[in-house]
Structures are given as C-alpha cells and as structure tokens.
C-alpha positions as CSV (number, residue, x, y, z in Angstrom):
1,X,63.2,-22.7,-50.7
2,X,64.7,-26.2,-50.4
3,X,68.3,-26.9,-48.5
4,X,70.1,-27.3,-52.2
5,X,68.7,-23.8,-53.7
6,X,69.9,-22.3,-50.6
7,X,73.5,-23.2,-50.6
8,X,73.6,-23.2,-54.3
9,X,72.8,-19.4,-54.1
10,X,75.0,-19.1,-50.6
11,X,77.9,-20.5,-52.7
12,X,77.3,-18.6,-55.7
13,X,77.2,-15.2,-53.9
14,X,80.2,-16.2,-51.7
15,X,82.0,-16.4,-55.1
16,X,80.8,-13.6,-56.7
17,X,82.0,-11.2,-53.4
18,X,85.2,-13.4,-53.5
19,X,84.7,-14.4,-49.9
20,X,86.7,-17.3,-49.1
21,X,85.3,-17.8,-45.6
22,X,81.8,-17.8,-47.0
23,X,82.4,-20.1,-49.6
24,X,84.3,-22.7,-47.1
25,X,81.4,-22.6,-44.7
26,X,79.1,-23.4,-47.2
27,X,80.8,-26.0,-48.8
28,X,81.1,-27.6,-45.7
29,X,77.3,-27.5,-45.6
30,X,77.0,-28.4,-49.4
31,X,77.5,-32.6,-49.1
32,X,75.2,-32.4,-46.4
33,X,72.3,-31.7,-47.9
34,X,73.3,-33.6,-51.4
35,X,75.1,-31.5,-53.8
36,X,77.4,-33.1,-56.1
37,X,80.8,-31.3,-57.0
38,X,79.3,-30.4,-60.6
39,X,76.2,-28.4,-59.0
40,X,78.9,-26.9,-56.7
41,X,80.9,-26.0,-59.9
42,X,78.4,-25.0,-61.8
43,X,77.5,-22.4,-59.1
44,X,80.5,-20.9,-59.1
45,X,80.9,-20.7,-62.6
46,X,77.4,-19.1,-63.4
47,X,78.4,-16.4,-60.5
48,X,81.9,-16.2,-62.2
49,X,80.0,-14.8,-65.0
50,X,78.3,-12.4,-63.7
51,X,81.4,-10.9,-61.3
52,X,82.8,-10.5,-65.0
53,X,79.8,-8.8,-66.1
54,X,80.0,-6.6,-63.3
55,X,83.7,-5.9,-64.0
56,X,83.0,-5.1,-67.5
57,X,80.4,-2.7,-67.1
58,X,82.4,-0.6,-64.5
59,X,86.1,-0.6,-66.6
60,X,83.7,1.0,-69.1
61,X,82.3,3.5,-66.9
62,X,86.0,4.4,-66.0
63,X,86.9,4.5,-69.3
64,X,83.8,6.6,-70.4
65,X,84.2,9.1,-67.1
66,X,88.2,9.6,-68.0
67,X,87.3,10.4,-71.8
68,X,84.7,12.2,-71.2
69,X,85.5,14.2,-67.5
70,X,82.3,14.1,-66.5
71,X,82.0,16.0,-63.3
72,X,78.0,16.0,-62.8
73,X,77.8,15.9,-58.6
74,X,75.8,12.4,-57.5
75,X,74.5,12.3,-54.0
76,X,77.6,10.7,-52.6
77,X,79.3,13.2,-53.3
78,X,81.0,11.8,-56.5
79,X,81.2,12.4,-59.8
80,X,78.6,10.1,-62.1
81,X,76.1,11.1,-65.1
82,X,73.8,9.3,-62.4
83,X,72.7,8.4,-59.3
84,X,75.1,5.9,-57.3
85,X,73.9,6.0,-53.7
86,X,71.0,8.1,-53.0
C-alpha cells in the first residue's frame, strides 16, 4: 500500500473514532507525502458517513430493544436477540 492510501485510511479512521490526536498526527503527515486538502476532506467525509451509518443502525437497535424488551442473555452478559461479543 502506497504512503497516500495509508494516511487517507489513518485519517478516515481517526475521524470515524472521533480521535482528535489521531487525526492531528496524521495530518501532519498528510502534506508530506502529497495529499491535497480535498483528498483530506474527502476522507473525512466518506468516514463521516459511515460513523452516521453506524449511529443509525444502533438508535434503532435501542429503539427496537425498548419496544420490544427483549431480554435474550448474549455472552457479555447483556441483553441482545444476538451475539455482541463472544
């Protein structure tokens, strides 16, 4: 994998865990190796999309497991309809 994919990806995963720190060190790397501010952005935006994706799907599952009370034990020790950990 070339310099660019990795940071793109580095940058796009520091913004989907909102890590601040992550993201910095990476952009610090990002005009090093020749990425422009709209590859940066783009990044960002693409992993923007899938943190709302991800939010999405679990306000549903809330909503779903409060209507519903499901109380099925999952090997966390939680309550799911399926597996969340094991």
């Amino acid at each position: 994998m070339d310099a660019k994919t990795r940071i793109l990806i580095s940058l796009g995963a520091a913004t989907a865990a909102n890590c601040v720190p992550c993201f910095e060190h990476y952009f610090g790397q990002a005009q090093g190796v020749g990425l422009t501010s709209e590859e940066i952005k783009e990044a960002a935006d693409i992993a923007d999309k899938v943190k709302k994706g991800a939010q999405m799907a679990i306000r549903k599952t809330i909503g779903d497991l409060v209507e519903e009370g499901v109380t099925t034990e999952a090997p966390c020790g939680g309550a799911s309809d399926r597996p969340c950990c094991g």
